[in-house]
C-alpha positions in Angstrom: 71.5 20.6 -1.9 69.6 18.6 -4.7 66.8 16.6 -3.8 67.9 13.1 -4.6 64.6 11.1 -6.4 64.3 7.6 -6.3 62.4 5.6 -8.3 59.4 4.2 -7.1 58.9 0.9 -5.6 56.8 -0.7 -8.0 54.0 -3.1 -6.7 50.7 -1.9 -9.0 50.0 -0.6 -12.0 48.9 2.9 -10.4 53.0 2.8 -8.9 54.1 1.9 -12.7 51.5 4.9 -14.2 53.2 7.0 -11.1 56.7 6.8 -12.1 55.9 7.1 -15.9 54.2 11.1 -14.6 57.3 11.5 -12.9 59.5 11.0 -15.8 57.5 13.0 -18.0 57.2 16.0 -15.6 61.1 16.4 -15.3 61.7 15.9 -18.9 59.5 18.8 -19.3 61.4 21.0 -16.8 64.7 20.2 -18.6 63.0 21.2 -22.0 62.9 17.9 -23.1 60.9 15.3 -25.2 60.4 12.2 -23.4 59.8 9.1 -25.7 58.9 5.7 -24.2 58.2 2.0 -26.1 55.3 2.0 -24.0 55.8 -1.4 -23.5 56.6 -3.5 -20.4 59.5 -4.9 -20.1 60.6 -7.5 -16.9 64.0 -6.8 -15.6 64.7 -8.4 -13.0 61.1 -9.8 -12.3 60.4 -5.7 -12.2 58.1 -3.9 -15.0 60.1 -1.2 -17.2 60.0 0.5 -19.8 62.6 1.8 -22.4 63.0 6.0 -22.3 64.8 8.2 -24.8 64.7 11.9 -24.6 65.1 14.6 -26.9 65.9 18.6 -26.8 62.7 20.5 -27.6 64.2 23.2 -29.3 66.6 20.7 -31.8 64.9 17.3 -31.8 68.0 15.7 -31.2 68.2 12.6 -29.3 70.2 13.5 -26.3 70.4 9.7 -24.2 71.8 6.2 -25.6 70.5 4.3 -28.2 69.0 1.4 -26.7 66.8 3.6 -23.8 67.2 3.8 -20.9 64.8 2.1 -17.9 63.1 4.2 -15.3 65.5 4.3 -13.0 68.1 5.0 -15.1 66.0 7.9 -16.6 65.4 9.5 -13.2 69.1 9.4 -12.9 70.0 11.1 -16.3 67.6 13.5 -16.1 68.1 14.8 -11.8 72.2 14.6 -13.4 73.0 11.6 -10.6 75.6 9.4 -12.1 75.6 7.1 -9.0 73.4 4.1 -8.7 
């Protein structure tokens, strides 16, 4: 059974930093290029940030358009369609 992640509870800057490693590291176990704005975004009175990833091997751009925020990227990249 898949370990089900969850995004972070975000409270500091070191929890933002946290989940923003966490992103990175799976989208490197997947073989993928993960691209973010870099920016903070509030959502909901919460920091986030937009994510797009890419295949390493093609460099195509493999999630929407407009990004996707962290916990949405945790989702797409752990395959859990569910909220």
């Amino acid at each position: 059974m898949a370990k089900k992640l969850q995004t972070l509870c975000i409270h500091s800057a070191k929890d933002f930093k946290k989940q923003g490693k966490l992103i990175t590291k799976l989208a490197k176990k997947h073989e993928l290029i993960a691209i973010t704005n870099r920016l903070s975004l509030f959502i909901d009175g919460k920091p986030c940030r937009r994510w797009w990833f890419a295949s390493k091997k093609t460099g195509v751009l493999l999630s929407v358009e407009y990004g996707l925020i962290d916990r949405e990227a945790i989702n797409f990249l752990t395959n859990d369609i569910t909220d």
